[in-house]
C-alpha positions, 0 to 999 in steps of 0.5 A, a space after each residue: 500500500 502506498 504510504 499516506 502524506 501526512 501535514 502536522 503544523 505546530 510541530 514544535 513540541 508537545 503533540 505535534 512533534 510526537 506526531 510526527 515520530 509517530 506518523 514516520 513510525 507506522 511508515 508514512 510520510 510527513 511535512 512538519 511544518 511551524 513558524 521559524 522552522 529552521 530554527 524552531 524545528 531543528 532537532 527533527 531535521 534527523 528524521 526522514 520528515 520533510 520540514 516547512 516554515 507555516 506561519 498559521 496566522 499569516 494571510 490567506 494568499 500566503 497560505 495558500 502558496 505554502 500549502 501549495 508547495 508543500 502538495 508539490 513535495 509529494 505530489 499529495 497529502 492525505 491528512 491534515 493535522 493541525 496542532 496548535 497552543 496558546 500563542 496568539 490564541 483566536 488567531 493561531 488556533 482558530 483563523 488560522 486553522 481555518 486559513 490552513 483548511 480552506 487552502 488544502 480543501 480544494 486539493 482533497 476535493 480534487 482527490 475524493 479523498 483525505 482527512 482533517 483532524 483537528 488536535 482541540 482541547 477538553 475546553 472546547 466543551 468545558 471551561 475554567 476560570 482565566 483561560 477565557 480567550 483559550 477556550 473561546 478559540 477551542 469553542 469555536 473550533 469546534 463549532 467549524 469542525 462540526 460544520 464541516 463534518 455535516 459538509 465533507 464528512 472525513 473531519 474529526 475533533 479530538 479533544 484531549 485531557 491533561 497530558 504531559 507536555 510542555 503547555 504548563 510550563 513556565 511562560 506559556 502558562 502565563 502567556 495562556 492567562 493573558 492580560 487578565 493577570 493585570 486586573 486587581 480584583 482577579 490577582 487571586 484567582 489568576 495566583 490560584 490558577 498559576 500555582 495549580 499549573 504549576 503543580 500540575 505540569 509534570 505529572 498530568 496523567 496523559 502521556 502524550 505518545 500514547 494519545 498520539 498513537 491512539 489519535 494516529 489509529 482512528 485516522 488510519 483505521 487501526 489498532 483499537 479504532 479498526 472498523 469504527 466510523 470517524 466520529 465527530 469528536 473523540 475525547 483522548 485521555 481517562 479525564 477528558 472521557 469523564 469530563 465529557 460524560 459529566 457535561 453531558 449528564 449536566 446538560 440532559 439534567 437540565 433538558 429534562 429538569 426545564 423540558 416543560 418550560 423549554 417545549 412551550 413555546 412553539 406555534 400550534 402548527 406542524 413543525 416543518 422544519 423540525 421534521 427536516 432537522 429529523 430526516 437524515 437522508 438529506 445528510 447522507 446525500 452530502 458530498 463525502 471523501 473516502 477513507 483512507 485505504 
């Protein structure tokens, strides 16, 4: 079988350099791309990955080119990675995913095939005190993918827990908090915050080999994700799986808790568009990519 091109951005650190010693492990292909990559991605020039400079909040135009390029390394790509962190926030992790996506869909639509994965975060569902413009970005992250997902089908969110990368440590734990720390009233809050990262990083319970090796088996169809569809969204990691099955029961809690309130107000007439919303086959008729093979 031919090996797929894979294209990770933010391959820095963290996930997104464990993506790709895992990519290459399982015998693809890889373009590692971030910004100042001659510099920043440095110590993956020993690897058989192909290196290229993306700068994920640049213009569209630029974009564009670049993922041009990068089509024109293997003459394909397969899969879309996009890993981003704090840096710039709504800017990086969200307008610039959607840069990035936009300039590689007419490629995949070309092709009839390809998937995009989005590396989101447990915020996009939950949230927590300071961390406002973090998870605003990984909201609306997610309410693209699912967009998407209705539209083209082979997209999926993973929303990862707590694992073991560099995302708490240091300055990039402050960077996440922002100028919130500035506000008087806040500065016990923000000291709270900054002090439970810090006894947290390094011992988050995820280890992030193993949450890239299970997100790299659902997007090539194996190991434990072997004959299961491509959902939506996939929480990675024992605490983003008990995170997501709390909000959910919150969320049902409240339906059923309101249900009389919530159900009055409707016309007495028949809800056209209700049914429209129930029929499904209007959804499988959408246009969708193959799986990877």
């Amino acid at each position: 079988m031919e090996p797929s091109v894979w294209i990770v951005t933010g391959c820095s650190s963290g996930f997104g350099e464990a993506f790709v010693h895992e990519i290459l492990a399982r015998g693809d292909k890889v373009i590692a791309t971030g910004r100042n990559a001659e510099i920043k991605l440095a110590h993956l020039k020993g690897t058989s990955a192909t290196i290229l400079d993306l700068d994920v909040t640049a213009s569209q135009a630029d974009i564009g080119a670049k993922i041009e390029e990068a089509i024109g390394i293997y003459g394909k790509i397969d899969v879309l990675c996009l890993r981003e962190t704090y840096l710039t926030q709504l800017n990086t992790n969200f307008f610039g995913a959607i840069a990035v996506t936009t300039a590689l869909l007419p490629h995949l639509r070309s092709r009839r095939t390809g998937r995009i994965a989005f590396v989101n975060s447990i915020f996009s569902l939950s949230t927590a005190a300071a961390i406002a413009p973090y998870s605003a970005s990984k909201h609306a992250l997610s309410a693209y993918t699912m967009t998407l997902h209705e539209e083209v089908a082979q997209f999926v969110s993973f929303d990862v827990g707590f694992f073991r990368t560099p995302i708490l440590s240091g300055e990039k734990l402050k960077r996440g908090v922002g100028k919130i720390a500035d506000i008087e009233d806040y500065k016990p809050m923000i000291k709270g915050w900054m002090e439970r990262g810090e006894q947290i990083d390094g011992s988050q319970p995820g280890d992030p080999k193993l949450g890239v090796s299970r997100m790299v088996d659902v997007l090539r169809g194996e190991g434990l994700a072997k004959d299961k569809p491509l959902p939506l969204r996939l929480p990675i990691g024992n605490d983003a799986v008990e995170i997501v099955r709390g909000k959910c029961e919150e969320m049902l809690s409240v339906v059923e808790g309101w249900k009389e309130l919530s159900a009055s107000t409707d016309y007495d007439e028949p809800q056209m568009a209700l049914k429209l919303l129930e029929d499904h086959e209007w959804r499988k008729k959408r246009k969708t990519y193959k799986a990877i093979e």
